[in-house]
C-alpha positions in Angstrom: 0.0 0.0 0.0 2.8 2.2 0.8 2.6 6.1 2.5 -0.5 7.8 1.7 -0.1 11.9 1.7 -3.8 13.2 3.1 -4.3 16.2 0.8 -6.3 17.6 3.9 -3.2 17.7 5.7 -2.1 21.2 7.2 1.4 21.9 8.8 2.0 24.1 11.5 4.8 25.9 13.7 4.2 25.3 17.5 5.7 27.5 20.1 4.9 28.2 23.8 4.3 31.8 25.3 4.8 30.3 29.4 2.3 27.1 30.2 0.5 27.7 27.0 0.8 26.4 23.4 0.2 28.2 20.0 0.4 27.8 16.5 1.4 29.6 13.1 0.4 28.4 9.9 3.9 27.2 8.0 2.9 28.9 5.3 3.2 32.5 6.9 6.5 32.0 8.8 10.1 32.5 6.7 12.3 31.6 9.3 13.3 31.5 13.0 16.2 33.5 14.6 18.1 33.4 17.4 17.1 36.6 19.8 19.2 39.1 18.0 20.0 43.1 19.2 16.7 45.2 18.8 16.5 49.1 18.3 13.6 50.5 20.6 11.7 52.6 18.6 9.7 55.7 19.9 5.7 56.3 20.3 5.1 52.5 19.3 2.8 50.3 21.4 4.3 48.8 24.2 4.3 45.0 23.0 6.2 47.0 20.0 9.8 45.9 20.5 11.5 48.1 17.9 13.7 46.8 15.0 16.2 44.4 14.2 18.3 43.6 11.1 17.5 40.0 10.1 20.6 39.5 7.1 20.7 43.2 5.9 16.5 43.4 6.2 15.2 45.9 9.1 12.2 44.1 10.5 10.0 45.1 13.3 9.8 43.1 16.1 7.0 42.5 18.6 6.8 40.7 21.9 3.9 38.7 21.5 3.4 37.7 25.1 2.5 41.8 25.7 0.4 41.6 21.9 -1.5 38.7 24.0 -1.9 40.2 27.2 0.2 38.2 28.9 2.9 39.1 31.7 6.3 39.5 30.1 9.6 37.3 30.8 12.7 37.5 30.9 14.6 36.5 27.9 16.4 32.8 27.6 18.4 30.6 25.5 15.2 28.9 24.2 14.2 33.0 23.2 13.3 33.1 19.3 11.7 35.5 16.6 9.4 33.8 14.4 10.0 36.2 11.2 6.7 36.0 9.4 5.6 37.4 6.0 2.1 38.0 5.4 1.2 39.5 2.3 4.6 41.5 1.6 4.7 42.9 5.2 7.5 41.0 7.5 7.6 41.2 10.9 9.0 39.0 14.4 7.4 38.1 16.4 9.4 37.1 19.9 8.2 33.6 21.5 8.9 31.4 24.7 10.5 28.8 22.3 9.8 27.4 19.3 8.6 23.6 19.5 8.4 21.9 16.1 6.6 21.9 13.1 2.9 19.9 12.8 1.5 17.8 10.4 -2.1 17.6 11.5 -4.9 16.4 10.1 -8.3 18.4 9.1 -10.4 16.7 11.7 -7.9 17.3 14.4 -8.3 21.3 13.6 -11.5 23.3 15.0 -12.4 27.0 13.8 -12.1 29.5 17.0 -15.3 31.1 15.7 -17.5 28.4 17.0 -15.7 28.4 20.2 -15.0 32.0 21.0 -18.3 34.0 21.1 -17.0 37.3 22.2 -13.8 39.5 20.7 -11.7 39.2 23.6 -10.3 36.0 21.9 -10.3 37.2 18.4 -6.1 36.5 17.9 -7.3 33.0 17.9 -8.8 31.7 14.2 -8.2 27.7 15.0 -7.6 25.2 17.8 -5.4 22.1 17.1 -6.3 19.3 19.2 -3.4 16.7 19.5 -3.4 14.0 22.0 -4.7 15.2 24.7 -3.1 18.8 24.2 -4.7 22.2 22.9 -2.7 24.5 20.3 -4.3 27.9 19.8 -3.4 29.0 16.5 -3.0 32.6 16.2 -4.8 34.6 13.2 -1.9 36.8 11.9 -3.8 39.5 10.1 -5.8 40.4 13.5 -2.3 39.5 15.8 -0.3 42.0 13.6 -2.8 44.7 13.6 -0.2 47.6 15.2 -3.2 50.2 14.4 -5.4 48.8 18.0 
């Protein structure tokens, strides 16, 4: 019979922000980085880092535990930028750690619509259910929306 690939298949990046467990869409992240020197930038938001030069790009960075409402943390050796692009526009986006990338199956994922029925939730478009464990997967248009 031989390996089968389920066209229904999606992948995602998993990373944690503390106890907790989120995901990216593969198709929206470039690459991870190593915690690299940022420049504080001026009358941002506070969850807005400032900049850093990713191999000769300037990208903006932003701490997505603050983004998320979440207490910040000190920085580690497990620290990492998840550079993503998203329709031309690139920007970091620092994480807890990164944990692997998912291949998970279509009935194994669960619109946050259905779930969430207020807006206090609304960085959340899907929930990945995986043995036992929850992944909230983050919608990056609404996450990235530096104009709230």
């Amino acid at each position: 019979m031989g390996n089968k690939t389920i066209a229904s298949d999606k992948q995602f990046i998993s990373f944690s922000l503390g106890n907790d467990n989120y995901g990216l869409d593969v198709m929206a992240v470039e690459s991870v980085e190593r915690l690299s020197d940022i420049t504080h930038v001026p009358k941002t938001p506070n969850y807005v880092l400032g900049v850093t030069n990713i191999r000769g790009d300037i990208i903006p960075v932003i701490n997505l535990r603050k983004r998320l409402g979440m207490d910040d943390k000190e920085y580690d050796d497990d620290t990492r930028i998840i550079i993503c692009d998203l329709d031309d526009y690139r920007i970091g986006l620092v994480v807890d750690m990164v944990k692997d990338v998912l291949i998970v199956q279509e009935n194994n994922i669960h619109t946050g619509e259905n779930i969430f029925k207020d807006n206090k939730n609304d960085f959340i478009s899907k929930i990945i259910e995986l043995d036992g464990t929850y992944i909230l997967v983050l919608d990056l248009i609404k996450t990235l929306d530096i104009g709230e």
